[in-house]
mmCIF file as Biopython writes it, N, C-alpha, C and O atoms, coordinates in Angstrom:
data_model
#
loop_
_atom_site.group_PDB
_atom_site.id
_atom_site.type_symbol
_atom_site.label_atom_id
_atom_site.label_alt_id
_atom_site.label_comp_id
_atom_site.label_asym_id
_atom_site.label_entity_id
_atom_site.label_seq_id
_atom_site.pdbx_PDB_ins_code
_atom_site.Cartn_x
_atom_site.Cartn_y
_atom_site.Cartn_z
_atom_site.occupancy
_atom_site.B_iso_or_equiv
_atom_site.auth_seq_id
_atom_site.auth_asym_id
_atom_site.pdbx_PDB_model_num
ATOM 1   N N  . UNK A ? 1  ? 258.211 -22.777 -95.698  1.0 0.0 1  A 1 
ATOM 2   C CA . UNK A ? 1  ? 258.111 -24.218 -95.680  1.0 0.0 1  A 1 
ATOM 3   C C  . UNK A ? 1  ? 259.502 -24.827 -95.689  1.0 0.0 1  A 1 
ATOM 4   O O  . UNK A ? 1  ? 259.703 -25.904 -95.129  1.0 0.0 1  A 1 
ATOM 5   N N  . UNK A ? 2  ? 260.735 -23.976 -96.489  1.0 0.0 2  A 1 
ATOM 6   C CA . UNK A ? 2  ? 261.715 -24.808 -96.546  1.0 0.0 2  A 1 
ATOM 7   C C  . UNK A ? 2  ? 262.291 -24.887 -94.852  1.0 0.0 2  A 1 
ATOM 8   O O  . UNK A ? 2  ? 262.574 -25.833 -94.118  1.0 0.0 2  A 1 
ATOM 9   N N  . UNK A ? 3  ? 262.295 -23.342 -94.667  1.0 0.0 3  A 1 
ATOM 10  C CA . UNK A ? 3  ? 263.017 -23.358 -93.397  1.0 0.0 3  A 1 
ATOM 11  C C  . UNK A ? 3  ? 262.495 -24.449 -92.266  1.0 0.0 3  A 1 
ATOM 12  O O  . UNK A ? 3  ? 263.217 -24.989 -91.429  1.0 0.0 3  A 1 
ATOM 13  N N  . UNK A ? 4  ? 261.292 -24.616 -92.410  1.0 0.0 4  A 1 
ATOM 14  C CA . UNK A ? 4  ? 260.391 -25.931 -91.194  1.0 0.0 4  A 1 
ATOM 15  C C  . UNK A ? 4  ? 261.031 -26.984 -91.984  1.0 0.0 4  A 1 
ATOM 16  O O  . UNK A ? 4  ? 261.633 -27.806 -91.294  1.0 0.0 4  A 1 
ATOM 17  N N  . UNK A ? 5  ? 261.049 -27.099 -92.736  1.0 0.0 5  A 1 
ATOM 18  C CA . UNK A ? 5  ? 261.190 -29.084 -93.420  1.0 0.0 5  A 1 
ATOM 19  C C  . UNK A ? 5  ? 262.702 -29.043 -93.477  1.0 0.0 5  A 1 
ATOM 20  O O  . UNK A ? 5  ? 262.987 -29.537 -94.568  1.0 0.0 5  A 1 
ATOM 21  N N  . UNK A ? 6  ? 263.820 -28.700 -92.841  1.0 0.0 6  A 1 
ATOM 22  C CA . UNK A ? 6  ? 265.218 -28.705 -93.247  1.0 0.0 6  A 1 
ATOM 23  C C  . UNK A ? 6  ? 265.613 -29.946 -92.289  1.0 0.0 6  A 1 
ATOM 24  O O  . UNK A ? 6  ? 266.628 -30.577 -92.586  1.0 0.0 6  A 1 
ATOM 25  N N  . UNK A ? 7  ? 264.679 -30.421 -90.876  1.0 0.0 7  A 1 
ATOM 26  C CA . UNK A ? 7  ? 265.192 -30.961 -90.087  1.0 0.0 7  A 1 
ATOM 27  C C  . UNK A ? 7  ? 264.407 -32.700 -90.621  1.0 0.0 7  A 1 
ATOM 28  O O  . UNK A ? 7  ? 264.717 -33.861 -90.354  1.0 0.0 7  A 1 
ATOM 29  N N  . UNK A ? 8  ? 263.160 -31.992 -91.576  1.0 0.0 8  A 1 
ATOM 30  C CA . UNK A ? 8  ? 262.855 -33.541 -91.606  1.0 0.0 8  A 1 
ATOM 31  C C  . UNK A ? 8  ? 263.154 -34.308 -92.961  1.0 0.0 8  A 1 
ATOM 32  O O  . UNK A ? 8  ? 262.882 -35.508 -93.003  1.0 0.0 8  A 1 
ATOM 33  N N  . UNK A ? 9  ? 263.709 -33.671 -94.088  1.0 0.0 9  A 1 
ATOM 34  C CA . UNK A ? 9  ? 264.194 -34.723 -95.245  1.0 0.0 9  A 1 
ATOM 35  C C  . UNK A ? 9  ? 265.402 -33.449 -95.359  1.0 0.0 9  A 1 
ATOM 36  O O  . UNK A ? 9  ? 265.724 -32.401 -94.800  1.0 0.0 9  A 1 
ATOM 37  N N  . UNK A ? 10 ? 265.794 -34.318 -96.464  1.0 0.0 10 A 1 
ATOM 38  C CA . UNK A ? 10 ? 267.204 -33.565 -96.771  1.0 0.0 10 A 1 
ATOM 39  C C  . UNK A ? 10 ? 266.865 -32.641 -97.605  1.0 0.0 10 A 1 
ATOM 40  O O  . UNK A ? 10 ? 265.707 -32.227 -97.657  1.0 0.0 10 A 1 
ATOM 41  N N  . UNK A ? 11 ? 268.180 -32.023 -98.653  1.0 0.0 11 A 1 
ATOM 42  C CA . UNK A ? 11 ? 267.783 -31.195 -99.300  1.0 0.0 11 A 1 
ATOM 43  C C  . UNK A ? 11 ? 267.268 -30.815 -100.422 1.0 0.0 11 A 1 
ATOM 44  O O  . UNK A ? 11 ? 266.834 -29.734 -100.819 1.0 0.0 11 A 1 
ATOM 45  N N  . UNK A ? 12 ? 267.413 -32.252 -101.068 1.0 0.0 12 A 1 
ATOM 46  C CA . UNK A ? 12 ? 267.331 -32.669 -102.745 1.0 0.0 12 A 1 
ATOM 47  C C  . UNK A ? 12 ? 265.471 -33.075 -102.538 1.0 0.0 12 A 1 
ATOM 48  O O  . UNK A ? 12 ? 264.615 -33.119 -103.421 1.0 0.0 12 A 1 
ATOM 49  N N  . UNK A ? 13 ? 265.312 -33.343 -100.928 1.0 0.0 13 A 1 
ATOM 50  C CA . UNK A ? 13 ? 263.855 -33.440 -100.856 1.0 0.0 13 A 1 
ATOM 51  C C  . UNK A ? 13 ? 262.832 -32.085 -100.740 1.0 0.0 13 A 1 
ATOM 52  O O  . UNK A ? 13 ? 261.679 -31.898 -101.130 1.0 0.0 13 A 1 
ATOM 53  N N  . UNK A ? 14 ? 263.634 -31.383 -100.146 1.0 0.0 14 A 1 
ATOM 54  C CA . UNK A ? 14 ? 263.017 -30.168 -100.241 1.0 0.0 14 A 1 
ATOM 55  C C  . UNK A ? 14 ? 263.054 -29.488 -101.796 1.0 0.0 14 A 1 
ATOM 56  O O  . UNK A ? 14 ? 261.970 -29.397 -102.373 1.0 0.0 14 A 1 
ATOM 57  N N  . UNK A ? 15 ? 264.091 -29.080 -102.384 1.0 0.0 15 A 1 
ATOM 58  C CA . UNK A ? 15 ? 264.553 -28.863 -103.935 1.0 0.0 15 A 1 
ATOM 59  C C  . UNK A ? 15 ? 263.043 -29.673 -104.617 1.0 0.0 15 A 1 
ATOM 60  O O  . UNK A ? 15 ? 262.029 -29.000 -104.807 1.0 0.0 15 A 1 
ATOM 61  N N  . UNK A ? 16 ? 263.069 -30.512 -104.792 1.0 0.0 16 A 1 
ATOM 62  C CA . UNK A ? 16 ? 261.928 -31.297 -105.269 1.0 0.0 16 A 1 
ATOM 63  C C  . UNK A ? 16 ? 260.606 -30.936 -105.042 1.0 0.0 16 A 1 
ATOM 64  O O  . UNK A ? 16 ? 259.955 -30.642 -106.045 1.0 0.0 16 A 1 
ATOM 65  N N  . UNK A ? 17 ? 259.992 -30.885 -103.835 1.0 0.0 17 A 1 
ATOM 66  C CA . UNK A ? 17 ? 258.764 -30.304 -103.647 1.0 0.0 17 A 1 
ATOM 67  C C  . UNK A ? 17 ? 258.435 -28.930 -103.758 1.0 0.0 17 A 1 
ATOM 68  O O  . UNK A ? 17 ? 257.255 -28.589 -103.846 1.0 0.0 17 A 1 
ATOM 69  N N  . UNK A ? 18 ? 259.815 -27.705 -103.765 1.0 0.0 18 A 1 
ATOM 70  C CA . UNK A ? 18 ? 259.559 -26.740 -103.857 1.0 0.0 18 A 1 
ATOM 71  C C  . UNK A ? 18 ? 260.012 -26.074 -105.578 1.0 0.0 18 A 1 
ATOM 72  O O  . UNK A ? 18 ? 260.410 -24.980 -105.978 1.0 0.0 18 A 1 
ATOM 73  N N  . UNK A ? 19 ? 259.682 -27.449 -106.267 1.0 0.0 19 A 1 
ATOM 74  C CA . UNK A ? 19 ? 260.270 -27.651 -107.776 1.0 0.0 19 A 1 
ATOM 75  C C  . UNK A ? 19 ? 261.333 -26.838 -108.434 1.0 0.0 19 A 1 
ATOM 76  O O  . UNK A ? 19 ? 261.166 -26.344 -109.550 1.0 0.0 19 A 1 
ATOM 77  N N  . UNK A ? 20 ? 262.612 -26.678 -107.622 1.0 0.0 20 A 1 
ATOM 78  C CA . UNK A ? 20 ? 263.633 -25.485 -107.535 1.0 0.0 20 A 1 
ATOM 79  C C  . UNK A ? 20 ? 264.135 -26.027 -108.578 1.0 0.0 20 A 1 
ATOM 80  O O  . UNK A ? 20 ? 263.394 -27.001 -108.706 1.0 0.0 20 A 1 
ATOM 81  N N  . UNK A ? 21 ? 265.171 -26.098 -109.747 1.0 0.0 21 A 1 
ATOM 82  C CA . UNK A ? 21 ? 265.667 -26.763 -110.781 1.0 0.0 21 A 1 
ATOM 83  C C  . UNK A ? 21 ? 267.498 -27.239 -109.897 1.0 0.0 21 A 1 
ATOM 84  O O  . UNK A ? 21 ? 268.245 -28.208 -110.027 1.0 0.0 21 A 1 
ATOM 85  N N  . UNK A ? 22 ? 267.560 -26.042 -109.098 1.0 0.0 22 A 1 
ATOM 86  C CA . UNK A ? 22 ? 269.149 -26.361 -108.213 1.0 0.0 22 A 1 
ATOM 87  C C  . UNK A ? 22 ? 268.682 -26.163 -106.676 1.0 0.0 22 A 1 
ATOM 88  O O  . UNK A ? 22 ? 267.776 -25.468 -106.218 1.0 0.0 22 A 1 
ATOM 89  N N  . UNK A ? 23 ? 269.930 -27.301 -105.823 1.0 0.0 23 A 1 
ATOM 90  C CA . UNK A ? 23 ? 269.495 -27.419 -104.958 1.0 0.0 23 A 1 
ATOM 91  C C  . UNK A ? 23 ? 270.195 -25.802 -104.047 1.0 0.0 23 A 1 
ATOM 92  O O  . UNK A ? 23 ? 269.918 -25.289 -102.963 1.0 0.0 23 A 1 
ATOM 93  N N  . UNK A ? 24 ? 271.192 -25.434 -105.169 1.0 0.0 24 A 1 
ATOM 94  C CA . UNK A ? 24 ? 271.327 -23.948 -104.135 1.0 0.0 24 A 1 
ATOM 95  C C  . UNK A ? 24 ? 270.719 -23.129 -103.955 1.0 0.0 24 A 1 
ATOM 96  O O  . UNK A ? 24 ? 270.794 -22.174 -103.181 1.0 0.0 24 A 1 
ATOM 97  N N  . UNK A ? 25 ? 269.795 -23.544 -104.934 1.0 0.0 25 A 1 
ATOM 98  C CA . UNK A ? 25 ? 268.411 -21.942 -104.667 1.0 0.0 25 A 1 
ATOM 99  C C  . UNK A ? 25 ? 267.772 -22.605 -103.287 1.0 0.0 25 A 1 
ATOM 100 O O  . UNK A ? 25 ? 267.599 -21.847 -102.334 1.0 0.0 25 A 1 
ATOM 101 N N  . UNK A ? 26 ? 267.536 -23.533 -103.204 1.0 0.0 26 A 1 
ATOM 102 C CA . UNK A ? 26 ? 266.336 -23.951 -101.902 1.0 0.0 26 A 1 
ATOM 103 C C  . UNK A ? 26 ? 267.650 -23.885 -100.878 1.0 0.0 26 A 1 
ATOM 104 O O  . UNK A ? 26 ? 267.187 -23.625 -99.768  1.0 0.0 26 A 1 
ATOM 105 N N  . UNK A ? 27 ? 269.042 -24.008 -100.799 1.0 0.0 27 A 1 
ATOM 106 C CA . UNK A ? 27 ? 269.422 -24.282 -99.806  1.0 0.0 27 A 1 
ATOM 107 C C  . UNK A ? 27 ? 269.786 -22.703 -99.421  1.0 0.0 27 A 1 
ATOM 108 O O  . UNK A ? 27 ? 269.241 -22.327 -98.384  1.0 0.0 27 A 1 
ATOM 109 N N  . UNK A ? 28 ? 270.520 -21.839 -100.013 1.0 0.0 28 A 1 
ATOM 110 C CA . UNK A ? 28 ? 271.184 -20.816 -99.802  1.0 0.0 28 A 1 
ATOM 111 C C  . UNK A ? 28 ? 270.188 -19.382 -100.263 1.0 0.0 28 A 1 
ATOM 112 O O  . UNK A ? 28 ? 270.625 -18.232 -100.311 1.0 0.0 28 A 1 
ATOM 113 N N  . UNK A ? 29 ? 268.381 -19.920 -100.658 1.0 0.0 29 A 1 
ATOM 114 C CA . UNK A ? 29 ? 267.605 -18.921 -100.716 1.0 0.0 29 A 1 
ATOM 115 C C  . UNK A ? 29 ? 266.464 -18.662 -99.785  1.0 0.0 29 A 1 
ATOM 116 O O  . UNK A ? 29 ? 266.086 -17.622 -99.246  1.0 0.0 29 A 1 
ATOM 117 N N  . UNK A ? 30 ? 265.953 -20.067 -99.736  1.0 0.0 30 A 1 
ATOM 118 C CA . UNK A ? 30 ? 264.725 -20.694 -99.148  1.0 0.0 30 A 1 
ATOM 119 C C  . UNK A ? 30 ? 265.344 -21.197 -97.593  1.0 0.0 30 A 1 
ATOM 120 O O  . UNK A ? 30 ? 264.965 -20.430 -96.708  1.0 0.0 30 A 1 
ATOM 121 N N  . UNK A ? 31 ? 266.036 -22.094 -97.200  1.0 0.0 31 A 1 
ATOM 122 C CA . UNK A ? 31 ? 266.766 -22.391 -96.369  1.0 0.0 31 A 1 
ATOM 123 C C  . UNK A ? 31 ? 267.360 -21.173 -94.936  1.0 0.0 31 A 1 
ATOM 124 O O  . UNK A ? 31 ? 268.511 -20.768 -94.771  1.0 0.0 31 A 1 
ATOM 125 N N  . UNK A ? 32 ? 266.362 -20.907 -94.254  1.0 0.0 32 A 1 
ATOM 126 C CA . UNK A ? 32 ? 267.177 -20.237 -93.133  1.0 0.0 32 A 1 
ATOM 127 C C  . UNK A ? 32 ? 267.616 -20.524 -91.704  1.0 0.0 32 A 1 
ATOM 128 O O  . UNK A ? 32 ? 266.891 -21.489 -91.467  1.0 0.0 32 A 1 
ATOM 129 N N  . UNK A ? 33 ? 268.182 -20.364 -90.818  1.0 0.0 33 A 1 
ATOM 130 C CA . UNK A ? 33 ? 268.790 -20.804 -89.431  1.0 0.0 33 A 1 
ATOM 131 C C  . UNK A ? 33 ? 267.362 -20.072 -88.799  1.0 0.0 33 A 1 
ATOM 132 O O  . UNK A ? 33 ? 266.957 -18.912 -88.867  1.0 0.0 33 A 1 
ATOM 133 N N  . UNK A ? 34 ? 266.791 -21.320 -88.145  1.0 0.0 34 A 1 
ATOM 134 C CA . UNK A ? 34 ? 265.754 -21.353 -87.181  1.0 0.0 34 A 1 
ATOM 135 C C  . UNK A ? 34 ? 266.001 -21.538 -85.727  1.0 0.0 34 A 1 
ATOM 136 O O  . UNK A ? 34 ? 265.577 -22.564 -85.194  1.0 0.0 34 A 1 
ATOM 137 N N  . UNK A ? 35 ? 266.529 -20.808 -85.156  1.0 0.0 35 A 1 
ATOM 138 C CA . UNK A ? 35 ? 267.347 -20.491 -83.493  1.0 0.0 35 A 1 
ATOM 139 C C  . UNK A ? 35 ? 265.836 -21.552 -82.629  1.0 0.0 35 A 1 
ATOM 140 O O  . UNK A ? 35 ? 264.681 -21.485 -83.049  1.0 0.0 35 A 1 
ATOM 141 N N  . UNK A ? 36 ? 266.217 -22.333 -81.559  1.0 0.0 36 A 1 
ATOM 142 C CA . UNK A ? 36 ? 265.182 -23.231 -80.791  1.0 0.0 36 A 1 
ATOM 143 C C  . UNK A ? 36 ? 264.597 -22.081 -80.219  1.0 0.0 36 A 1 
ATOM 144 O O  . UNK A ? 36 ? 263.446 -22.516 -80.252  1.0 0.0 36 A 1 
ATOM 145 N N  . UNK A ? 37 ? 264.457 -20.797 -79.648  1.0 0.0 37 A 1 
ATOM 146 C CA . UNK A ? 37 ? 263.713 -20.053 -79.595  1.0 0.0 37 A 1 
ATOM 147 C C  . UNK A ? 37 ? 262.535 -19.454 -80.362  1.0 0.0 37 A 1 
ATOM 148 O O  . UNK A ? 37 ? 261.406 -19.124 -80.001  1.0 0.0 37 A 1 
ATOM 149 N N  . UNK A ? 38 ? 263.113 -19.425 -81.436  1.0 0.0 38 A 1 
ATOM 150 C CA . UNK A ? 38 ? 262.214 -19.159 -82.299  1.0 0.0 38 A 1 
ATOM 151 C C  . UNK A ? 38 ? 260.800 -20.040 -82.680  1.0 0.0 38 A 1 
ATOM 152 O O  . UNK A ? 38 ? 259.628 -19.711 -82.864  1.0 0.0 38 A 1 
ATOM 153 N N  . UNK A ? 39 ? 261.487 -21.241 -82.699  1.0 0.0 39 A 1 
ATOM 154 C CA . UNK A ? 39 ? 260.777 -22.154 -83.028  1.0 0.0 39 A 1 
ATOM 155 C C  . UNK A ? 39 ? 259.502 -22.545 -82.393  1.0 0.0 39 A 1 
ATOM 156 O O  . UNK A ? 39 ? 258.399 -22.821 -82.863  1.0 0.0 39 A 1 
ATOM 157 N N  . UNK A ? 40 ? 260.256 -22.457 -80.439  1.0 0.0 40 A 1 
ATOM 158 C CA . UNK A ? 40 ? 259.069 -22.311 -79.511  1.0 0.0 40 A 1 
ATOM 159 C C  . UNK A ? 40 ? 258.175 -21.380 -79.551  1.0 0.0 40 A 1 
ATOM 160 O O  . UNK A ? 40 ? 256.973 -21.643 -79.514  1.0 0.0 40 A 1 
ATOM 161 N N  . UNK A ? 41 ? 258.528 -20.477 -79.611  1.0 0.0 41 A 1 
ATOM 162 C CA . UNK A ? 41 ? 257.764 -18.842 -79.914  1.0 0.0 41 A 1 
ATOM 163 C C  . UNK A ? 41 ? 256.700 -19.149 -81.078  1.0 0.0 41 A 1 
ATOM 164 O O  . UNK A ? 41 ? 255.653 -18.502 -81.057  1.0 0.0 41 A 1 
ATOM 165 N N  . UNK A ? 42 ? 256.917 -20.156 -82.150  1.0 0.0 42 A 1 
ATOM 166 C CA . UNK A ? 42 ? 255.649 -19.447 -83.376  1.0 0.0 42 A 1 
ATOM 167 C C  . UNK A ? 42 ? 255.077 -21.347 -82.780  1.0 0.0 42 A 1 
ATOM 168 O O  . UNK A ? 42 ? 253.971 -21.587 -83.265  1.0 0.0 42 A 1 
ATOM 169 N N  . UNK A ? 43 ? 255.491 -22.258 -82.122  1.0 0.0 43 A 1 
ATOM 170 C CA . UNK A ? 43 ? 254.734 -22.988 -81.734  1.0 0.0 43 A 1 
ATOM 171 C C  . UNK A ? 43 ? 253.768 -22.784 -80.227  1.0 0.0 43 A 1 
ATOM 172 O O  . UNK A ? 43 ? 252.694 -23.174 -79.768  1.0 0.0 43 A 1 
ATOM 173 N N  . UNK A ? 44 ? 254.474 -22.252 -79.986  1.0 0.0 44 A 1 
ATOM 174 C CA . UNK A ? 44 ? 252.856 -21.120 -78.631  1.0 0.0 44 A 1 
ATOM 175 C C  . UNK A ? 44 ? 251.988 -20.669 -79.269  1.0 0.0 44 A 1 
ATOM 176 O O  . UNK A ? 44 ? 250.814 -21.025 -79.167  1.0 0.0 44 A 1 
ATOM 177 N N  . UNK A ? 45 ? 252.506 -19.608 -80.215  1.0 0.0 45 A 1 
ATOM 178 C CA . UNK A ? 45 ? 251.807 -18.635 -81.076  1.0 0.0 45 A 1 
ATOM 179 C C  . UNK A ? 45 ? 250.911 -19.521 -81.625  1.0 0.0 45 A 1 
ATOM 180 O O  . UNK A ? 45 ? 249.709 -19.365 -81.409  1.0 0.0 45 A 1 
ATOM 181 N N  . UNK A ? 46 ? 251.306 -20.411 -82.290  1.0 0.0 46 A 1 
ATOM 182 C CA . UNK A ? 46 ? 250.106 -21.622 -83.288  1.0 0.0 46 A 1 
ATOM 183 C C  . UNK A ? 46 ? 249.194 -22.222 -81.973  1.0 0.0 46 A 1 
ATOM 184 O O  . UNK A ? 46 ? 247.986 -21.986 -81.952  1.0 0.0 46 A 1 
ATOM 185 N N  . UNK A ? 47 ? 249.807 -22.975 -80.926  1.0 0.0 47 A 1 
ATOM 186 C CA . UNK A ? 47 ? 248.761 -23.207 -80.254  1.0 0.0 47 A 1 
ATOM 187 C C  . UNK A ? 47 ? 247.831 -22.765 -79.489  1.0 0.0 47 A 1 
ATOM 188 O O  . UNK A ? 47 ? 246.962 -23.472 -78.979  1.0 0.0 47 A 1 
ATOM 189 N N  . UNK A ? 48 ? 247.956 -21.507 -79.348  1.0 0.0 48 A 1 
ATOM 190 C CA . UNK A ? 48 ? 247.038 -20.304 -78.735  1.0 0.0 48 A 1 
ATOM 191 C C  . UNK A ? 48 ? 246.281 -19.691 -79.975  1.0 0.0 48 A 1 
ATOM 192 O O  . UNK A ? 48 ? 245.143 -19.391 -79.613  1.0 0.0 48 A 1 
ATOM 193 N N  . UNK A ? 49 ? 246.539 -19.333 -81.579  1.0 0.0 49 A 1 
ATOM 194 C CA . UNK A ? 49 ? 245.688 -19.436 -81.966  1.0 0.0 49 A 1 
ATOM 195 C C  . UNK A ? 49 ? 244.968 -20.580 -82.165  1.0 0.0 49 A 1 
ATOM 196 O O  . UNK A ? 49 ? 243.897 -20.452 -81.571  1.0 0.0 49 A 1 
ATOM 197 N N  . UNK A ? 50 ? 245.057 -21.865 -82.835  1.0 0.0 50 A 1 
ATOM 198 C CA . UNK A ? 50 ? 244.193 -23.294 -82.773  1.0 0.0 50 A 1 
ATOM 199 C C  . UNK A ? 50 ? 243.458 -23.260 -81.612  1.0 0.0 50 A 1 
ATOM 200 O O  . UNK A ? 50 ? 242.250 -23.499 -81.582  1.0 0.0 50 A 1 
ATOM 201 N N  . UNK A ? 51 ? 244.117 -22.978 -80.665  1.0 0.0 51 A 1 
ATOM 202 C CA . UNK A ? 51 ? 242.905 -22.872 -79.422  1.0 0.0 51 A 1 
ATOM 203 C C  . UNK A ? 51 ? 242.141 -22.205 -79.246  1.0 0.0 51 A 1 
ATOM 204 O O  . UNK A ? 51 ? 241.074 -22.509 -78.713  1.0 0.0 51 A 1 
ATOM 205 N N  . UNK A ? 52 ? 242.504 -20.918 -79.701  1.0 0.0 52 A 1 
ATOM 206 C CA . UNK A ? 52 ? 241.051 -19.884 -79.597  1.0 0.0 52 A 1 
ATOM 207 C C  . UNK A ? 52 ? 239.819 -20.142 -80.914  1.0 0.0 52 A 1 
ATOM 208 O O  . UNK A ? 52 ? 238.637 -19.804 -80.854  1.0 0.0 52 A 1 
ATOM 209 N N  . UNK A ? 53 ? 240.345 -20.668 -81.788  1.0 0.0 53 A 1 
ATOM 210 C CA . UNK A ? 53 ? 239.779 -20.939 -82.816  1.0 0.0 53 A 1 
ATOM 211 C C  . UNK A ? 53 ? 238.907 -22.237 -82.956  1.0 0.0 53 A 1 
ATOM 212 O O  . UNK A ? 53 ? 237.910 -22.285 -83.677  1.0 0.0 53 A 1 
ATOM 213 N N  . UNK A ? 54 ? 239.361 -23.262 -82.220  1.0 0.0 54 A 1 
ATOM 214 C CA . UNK A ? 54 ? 238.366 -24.837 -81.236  1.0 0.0 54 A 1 
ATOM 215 C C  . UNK A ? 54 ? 237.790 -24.064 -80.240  1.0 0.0 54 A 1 
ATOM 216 O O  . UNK A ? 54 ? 237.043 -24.961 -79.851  1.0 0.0 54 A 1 
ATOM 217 N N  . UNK A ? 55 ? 237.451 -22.885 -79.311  1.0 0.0 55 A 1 
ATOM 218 C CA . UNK A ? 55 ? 237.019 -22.839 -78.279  1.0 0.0 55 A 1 
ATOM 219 C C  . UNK A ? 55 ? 236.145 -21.599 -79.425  1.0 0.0 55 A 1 
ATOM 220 O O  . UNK A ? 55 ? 235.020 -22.055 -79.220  1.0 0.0 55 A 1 
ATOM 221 N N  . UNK A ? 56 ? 235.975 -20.825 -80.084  1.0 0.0 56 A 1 
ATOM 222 C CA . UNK A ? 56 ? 234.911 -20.390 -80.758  1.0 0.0 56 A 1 
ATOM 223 C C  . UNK A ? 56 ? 234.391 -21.259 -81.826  1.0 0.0 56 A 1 
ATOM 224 O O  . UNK A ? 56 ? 233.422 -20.833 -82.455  1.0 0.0 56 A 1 
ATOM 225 N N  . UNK A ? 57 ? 234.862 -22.371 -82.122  1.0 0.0 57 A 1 
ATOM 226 C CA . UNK A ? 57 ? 233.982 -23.279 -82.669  1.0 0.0 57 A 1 
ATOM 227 C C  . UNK A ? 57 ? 232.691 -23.871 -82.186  1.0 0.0 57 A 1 
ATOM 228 O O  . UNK A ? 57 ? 231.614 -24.159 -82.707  1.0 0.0 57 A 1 
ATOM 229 N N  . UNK A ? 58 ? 233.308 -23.951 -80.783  1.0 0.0 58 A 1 
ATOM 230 C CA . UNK A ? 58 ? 232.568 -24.901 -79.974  1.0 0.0 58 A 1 
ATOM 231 C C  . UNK A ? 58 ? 231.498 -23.982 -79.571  1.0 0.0 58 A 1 
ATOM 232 O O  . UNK A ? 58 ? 230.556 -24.656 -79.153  1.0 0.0 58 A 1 
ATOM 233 N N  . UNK A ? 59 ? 231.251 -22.734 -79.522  1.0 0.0 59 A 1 
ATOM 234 C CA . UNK A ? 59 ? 230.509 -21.697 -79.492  1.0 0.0 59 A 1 
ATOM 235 C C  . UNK A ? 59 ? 229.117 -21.656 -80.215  1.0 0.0 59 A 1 
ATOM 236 O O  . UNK A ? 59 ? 228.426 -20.639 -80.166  1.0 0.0 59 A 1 
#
């Protein structure tokens, strides 16, 4: 979760929800470099499963 939410609040916001007491544990533990490849890759991956999973719903 930290590594997805780094681009959308800062870090003292993440620290907070992931109730860390310092923000170096969430930044320098939780916190990793997410390459734009990657990113595309597990968002295919998610929408090909969601899709197979609405198309056996609909079943």
């Amino acid at each position: 979760m930290a590594t997805r939410a780094q681009n959308l609040g800062s870090v003292k916001d993440i620290q907070s929800h992931l109730r860390h007491s310092r923000a170096d544990t969430t930044a320098n533990e939780y916190m990793q470099e997410l390459p734009e490849s990657v990113q595309q890759m597990v968002g295919s991956i998610y929408a090909m499963l969601t899709s197979a999973a609405t198309q056996q719903q609909a079943t």
